[in-house]
C-alpha positions as semicolon CSV with decimal commas, in nm:
position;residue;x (nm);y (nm);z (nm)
1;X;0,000;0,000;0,000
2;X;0,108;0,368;-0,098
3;X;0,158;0,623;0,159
4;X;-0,001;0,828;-0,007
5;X;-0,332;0,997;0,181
6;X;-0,672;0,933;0,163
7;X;-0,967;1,152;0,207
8;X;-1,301;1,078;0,346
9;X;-1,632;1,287;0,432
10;X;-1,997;1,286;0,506
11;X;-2,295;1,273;0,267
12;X;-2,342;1,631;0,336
13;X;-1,983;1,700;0,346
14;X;-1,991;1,924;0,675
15;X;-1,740;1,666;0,789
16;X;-1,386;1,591;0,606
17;X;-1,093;1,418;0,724
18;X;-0,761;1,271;0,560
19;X;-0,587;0,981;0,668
20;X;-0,218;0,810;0,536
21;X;-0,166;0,425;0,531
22;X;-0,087;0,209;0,664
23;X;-0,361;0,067;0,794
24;X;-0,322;-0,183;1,081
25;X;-0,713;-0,350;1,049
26;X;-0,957;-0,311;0,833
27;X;-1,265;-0,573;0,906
28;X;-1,663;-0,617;0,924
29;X;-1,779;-0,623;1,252
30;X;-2,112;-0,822;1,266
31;X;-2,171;-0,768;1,672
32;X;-2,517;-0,634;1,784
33;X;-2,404;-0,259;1,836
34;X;-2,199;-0,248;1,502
35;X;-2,523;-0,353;1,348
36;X;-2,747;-0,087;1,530
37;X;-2,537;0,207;1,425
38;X;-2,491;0,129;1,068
39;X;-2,828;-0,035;1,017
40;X;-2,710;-0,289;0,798
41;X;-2,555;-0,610;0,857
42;X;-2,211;-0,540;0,980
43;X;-2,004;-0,209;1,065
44;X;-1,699;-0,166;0,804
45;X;-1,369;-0,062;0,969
46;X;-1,049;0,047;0,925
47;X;-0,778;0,165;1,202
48;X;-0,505;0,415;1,186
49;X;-0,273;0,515;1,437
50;X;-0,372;0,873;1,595
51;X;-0,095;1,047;1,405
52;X;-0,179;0,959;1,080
53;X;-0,555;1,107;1,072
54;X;-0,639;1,476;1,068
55;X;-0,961;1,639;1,074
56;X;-1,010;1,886;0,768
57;X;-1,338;2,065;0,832
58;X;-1,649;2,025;1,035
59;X;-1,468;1,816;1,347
60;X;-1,666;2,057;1,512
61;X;-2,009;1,874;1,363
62;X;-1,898;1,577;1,490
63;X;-2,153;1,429;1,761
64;X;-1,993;1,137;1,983
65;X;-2,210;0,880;2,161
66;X;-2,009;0,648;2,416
67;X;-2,202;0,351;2,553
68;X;-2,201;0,351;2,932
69;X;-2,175;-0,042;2,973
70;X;-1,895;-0,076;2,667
71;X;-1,552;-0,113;2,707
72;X;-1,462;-0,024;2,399
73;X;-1,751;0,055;2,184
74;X;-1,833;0,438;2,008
75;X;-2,045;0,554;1,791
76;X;-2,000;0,921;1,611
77;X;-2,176;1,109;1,321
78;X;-2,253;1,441;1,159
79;X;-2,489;1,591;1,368
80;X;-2,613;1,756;1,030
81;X;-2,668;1,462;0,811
82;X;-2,612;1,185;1,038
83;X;-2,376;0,976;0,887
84;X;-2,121;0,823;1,012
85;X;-1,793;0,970;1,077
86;X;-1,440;0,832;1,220
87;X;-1,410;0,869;1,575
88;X;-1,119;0,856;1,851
89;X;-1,075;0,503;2,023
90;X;-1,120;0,514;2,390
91;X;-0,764;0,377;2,458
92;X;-0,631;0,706;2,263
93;X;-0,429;0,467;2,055
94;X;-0,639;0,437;1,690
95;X;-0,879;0,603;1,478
96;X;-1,164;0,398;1,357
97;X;-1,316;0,489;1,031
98;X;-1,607;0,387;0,862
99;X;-1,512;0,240;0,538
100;X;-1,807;0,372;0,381
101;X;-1,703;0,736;0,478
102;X;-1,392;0,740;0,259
103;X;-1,388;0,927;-0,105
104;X;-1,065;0,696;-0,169
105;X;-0,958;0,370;-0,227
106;X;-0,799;0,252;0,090
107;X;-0,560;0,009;-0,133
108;X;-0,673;-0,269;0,069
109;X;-0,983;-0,521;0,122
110;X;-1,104;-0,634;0,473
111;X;-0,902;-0,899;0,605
112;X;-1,183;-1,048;0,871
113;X;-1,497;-1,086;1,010
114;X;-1,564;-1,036;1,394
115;X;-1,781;-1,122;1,654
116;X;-1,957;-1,331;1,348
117;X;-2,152;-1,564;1,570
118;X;-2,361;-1,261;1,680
119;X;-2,462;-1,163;1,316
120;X;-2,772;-1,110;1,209
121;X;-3,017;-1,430;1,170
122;X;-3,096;-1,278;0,792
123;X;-2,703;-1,243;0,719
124;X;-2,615;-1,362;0,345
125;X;-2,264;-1,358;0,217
126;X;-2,260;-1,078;-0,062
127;X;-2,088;-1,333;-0,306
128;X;-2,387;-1,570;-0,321
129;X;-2,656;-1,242;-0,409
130;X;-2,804;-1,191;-0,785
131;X;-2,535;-0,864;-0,879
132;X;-2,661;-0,520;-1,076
133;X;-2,448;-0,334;-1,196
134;X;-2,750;-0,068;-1,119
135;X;-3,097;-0,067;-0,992
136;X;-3,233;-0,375;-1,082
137;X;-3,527;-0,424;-1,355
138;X;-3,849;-0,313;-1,265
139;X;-4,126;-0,641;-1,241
């Protein structure tokens, strides 16, 4: 992977940030609060160390929601379009950002799937799904 940096926003693009690889995860996380916040099937992550992610506009926009009874877990988004947006790890240590939320290719695929015995009871592996290249035919 490149060094070179990669941007990411929000749908309204109040929020912007840039971050440089490497990355040290990037993985779907299929537990019950990952699935919550995203509303779909499993949150998308990637991790960067603190100094290699910058805010550059609208960190200001940024709404944080910290779980009383997790240890770990965070959710953040754009308090004026709601999306998702990266947000500071507890520990200090990482950056977590939504892979959805980046305008770039990260130059990398997700390596695993976690907490995967909690996914959701409807859960279908995206390989075995009819594929459109758009919307799909009107019946």
């Amino acid at each position: 992977m490149s060094e070179q940096t990669i941007t990411g926003s929000c749908v309204c693009g109040a929020v912007r940030y840039a971050a440089t690889p490497p990355f040290f995860a990037f993985q779907y996380c299929h537990c019950t609060r990952c699935r919550k916040a995203s509303g779909t099937a499993h949150a998308t992550n990637l991790f960067v160390k603190t100094a290699q992610f910058h805010w550059v506009a609208g960190e200001d926009n940024v709404q944080r929601f910290d779980l009383p009874t997790a240890k770990y877990w965070s959710h953040t988004f754009c308090k004026t379009c709601g999306s998702s947006t990266p947000w500071l790890s507890r520990t200090g240590k990482a950056v977590i950002i939504p892979a959805g939320t980046l305008d770039d290719d990260p130059g990398m695929a997700p390596e695993r799937n976690i907490f995967f015995a909690s996914r959701a009871s409807w859960y279908a592996h995206a390989a075995d799904l009819e594929t459109f290249d758009e919307s799909p035919p009107r019946s």
